[in-house]
C-alpha positions in Angstrom: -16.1 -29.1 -65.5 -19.4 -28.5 -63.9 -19.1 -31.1 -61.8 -15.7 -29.1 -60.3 -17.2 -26.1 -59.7 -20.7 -27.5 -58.0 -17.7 -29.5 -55.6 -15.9 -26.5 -55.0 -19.0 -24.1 -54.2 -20.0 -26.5 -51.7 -16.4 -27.1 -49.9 -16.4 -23.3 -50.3 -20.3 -22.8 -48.3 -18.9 -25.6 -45.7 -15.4 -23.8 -45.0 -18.1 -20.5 -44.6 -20.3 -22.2 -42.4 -17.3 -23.8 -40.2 -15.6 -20.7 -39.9 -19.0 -18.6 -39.3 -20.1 -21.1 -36.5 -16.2 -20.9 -34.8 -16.0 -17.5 -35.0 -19.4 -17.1 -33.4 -18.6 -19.4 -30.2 -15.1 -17.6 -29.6 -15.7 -14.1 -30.1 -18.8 -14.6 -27.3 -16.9 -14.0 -24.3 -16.7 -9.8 -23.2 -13.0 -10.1 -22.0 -10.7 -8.2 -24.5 -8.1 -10.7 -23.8 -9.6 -14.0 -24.6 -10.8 -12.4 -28.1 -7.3 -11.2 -28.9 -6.6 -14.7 -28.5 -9.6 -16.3 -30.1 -8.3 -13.8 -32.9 -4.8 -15.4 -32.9 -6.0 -19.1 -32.7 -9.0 -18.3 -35.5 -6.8 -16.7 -38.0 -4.0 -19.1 -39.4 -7.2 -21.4 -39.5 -9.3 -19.5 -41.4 -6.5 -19.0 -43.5 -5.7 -22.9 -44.2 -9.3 -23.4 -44.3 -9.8 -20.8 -46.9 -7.2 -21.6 -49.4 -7.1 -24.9 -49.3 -8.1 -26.0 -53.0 
């Protein structure tokens, strides 16, 4: 079992890392409208990305 949860912590630090780094680079821009959509495309990714286990 320990061997599970050391594999899941570090799926779990990459999908943080992923996300963090994605997140950063679209939310940059200072137009309202291209971070509602950076909102929209980040979302249903971070979602899958997230609960995939």
């Amino acid at each position: 079992m320990p061997t599970y949860y050391f594999i899941m912590g570090a799926y779990n630090l990459l999908s943080l890392f992923i996300v963090a780094v994605a997140a950063y680079n679209l939310f940059r821009c200072k137009s309202f409208w291209e971070q509602v959509i950076a909102f929209f495309i980040m979302y249903p990714f971070v979602y899958r990305v997230l609960l995939i286990k």
